[in-house]
N, C-alpha and C positions, 0 to 999 in steps of 0.2 A: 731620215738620213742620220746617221752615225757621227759627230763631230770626234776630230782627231785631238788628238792629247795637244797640239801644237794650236789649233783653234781654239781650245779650252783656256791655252795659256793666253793668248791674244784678247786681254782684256780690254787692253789701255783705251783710253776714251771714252770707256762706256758709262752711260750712265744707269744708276741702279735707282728706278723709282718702284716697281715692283717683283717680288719674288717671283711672280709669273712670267717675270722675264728673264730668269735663266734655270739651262734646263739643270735636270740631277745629273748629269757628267759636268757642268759648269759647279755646281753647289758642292759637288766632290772634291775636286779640285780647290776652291776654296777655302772647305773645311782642312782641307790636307795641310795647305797651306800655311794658315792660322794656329794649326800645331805647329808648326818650325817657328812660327813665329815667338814662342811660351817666354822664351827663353832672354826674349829681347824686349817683351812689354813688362818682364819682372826686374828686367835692371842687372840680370845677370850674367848680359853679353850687351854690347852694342853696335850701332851700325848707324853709316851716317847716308845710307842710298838716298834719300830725300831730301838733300841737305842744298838748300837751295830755294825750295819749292813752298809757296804759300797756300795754304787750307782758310779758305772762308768759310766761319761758322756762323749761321744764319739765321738767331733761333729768336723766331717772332713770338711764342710757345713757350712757357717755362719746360723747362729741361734741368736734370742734375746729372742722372748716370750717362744718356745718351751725348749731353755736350763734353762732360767733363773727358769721358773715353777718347769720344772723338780728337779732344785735344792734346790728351795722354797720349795718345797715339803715331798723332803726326810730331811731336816733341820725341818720342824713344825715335822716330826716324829721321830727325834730325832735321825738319822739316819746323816750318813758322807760322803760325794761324792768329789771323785777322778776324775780327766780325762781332757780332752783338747779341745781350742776351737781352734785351729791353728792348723792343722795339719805340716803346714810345720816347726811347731816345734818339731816334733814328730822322731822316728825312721823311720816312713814310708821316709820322706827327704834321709834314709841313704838305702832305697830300700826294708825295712821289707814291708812284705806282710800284708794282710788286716786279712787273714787266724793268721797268726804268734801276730799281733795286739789284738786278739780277745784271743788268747790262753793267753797272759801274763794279759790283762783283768778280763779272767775270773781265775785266780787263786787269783789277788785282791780283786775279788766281789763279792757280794752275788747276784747282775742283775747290767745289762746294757743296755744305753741306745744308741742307735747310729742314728746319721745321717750321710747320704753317697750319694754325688752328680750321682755315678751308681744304677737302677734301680735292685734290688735283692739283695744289700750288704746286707741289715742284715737278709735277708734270710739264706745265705752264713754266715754270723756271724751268727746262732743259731746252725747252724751246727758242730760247733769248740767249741762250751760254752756250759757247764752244769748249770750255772745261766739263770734264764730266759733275753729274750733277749726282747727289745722293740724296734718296730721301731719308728724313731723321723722322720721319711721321708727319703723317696731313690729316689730321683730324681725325675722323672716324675710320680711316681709310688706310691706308697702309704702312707699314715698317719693318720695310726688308731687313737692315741691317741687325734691327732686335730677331728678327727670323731665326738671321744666320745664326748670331749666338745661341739661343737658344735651342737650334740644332745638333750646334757644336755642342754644346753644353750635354745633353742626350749621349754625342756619338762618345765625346769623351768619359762621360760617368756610364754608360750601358754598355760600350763597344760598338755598338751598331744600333741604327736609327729604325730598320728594319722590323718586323714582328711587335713591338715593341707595341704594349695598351696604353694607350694615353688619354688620362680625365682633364677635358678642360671644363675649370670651374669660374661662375660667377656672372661677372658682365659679358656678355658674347655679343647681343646688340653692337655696343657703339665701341666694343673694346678691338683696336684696330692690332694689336699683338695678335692675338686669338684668330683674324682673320687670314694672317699673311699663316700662323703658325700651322692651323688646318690644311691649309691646301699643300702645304709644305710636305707637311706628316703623309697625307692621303697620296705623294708622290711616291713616297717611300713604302707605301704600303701598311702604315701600322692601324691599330686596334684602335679608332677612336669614339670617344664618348664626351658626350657634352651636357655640364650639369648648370642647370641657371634654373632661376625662376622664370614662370611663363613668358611675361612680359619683355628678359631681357634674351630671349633666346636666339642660336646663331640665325645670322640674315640667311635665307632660302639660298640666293644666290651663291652664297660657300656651301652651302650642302648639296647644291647639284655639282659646282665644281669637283668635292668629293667623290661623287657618285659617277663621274665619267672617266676618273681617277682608280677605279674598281674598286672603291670603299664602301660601305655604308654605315653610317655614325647612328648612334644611338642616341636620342634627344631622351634626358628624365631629368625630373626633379632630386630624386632620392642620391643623397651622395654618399651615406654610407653604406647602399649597394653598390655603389658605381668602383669607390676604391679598393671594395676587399681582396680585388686580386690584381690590382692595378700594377703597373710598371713605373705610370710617372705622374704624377697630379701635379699640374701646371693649371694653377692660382692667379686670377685676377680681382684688380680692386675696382669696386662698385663705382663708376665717373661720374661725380657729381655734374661737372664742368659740360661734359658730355648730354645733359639731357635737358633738352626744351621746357618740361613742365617741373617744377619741385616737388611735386605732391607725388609726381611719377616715380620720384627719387625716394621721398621718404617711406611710398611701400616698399623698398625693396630693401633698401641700404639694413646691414648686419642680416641679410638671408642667412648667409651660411660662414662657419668662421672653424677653422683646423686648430683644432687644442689636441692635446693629449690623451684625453679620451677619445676621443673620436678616431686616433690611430692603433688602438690595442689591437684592432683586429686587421689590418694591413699586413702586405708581406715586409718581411725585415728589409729587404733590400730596396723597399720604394724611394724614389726620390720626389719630391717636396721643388717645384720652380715656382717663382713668381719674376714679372719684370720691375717691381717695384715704380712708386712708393706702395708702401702697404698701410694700411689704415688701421683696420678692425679684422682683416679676413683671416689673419692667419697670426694667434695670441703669440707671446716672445715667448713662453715656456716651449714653444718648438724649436727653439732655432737650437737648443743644443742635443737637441732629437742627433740622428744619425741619417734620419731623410730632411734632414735641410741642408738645401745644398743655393739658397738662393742669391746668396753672397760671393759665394763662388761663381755663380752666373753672373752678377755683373761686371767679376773682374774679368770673364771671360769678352768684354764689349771689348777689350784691350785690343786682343791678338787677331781678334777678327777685323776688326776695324784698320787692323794694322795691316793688314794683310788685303785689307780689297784697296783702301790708300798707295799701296804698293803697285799693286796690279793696276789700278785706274789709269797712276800720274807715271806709271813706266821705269818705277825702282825695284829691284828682283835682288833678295837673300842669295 
């Protein structure tokens, strides 16, 4: 069934733990959105529709671009955010539960944001809160909101999300960008390929999602086949943090790394994303390449962020 343009806008309440949980007329809309917004997360308009409303930030997880945006965010809306980036300074140190966490949260806030190094926390947190709930990332597991941006990030630098070949590189295992970002792509229909080494390759269960998606992705090693006629190489860092064994980690870590040579034979107009931090994967004599564009993506967390804050807690530009 077909959701009408009025359904789309009828966000408020909702919570966003997975990208699979809103369709490509909900993610349109969104992104649409998120462009009006350009204007007012760079400071050069403002608007006070949130101006009133509290954001708990909930980050058990070290976080830089996805807390700081988040707080960026609800600040250009004139909006005020609570919450912590140190848990062990937290009550959870004195053995409160995640459940207990969540309930004193949500009697603070009008939405909440959480990151949670276990895979389903803020699942489990939307089930305790009647504010809407966002997830900022659960481990291996999902991040809708990095999704969106860097969808946004696509529609804005390409025009359209559509057609469009996309290399994703590196950690595809345990890297939880990559996972929301695929089925994302595979909605939209584009060209994807997936470059890792054996061991970190994407989890099965996003490749059939792809495949019932009408895609079919291409698993290789080889990455300078994979970009020579690429559209967008979308770059991840190897997760140390992320892997049970070390020895698992020391094969792998500096597989593949984007310099300058390696881009001579690229089309001119590739674009270059990562969600950052970056390590080793991608040398700085790129960044003043013409396809790095990764900086740019993070400031893009702004207006997106800003724009589904709006939409959740019931404030409209």
């Amino acid at each position: 069934m077909l959701i009408t343009s009025s359904e789309i806008m009828n966000l408020k309440g909702r919570d966003i733990i997975s990208i699979r949980e809103l369709s490509k007329e909900e993610i349109n809309f969104i992104l649409d959105y998120a462009k009006k917004m350009i204007p007012y997360a760079t400071g050069e308009k403002s608007t006070d529709i949130l101006k009133g409303k509290i954001l708990s930030c909930l980050f058990f997880e070290p976080s830089t671009r996805t807390r700081l945006s988040f707080e960026t965010a609800m600040h250009r809306l004139a909006g005020r955010v609570i919450g912590f980036a140190d848990p062990t300074m937290t009550s959870q140190k004195k053995g409160e539960t995640l459940a207990d966490t969540i309930r004193m949260a949500d009697g603070y806030s009008d939405a909440i944001v959480i990151r949670h190094p276990l895979e389903g926390a803020a699942r489990l947190a939307a089930e305790f809160a009647d504010a809407p709930v966002i997830n900022a990332g659960d481990g291996a597991g999902r991040h809708p909101t990095q999704c969106l941006l860097d969808l946004f990030t696509i529609k804005m630098e390409k025009n359209r999300i559509e057609d469009q070949k996309v290399v994703l590189l590196g950690d595809l295992k345990y890297g939880r960008t990559v996972h929301s970002l695929a089925y994302a792509l595979a909605l939209y229909g584009a060209e994807l390929i997936f470059v890792s080494p054996k061991t970190l390759g994407m989890p099965k269960e996003v490749i059939r999602e792809c495949k019932k998606l009408g895609v079919e992705p291409i698993s290789t090693s080889n990455l300078e086949k994979a970009i020579r006629d690429a559209d967008v190489l979308y770059v991840t860092r190897i997760q140390k943090e992320r892997f049970p064994d070390p020895e698992e980690y020391n094969r792998v870590v500096g597989a593949y790394q984007i310099n300058r040579k390696i881009l001579e034979h690229v089309k001119e107009d590739l674009i270059i994303m990562h969600p950052l931090p970056r390590v080793t994967e991608i040398d700085p004599e790129v960044d003043s390449t013409s396809h790095a564009i990764y900086f740019k993506q993070a400031f893009n967390g702004v207006p997106v962020r800003m724009a589904l804050l709006s939409l959740l807690v019931g404030g409209r530009i």
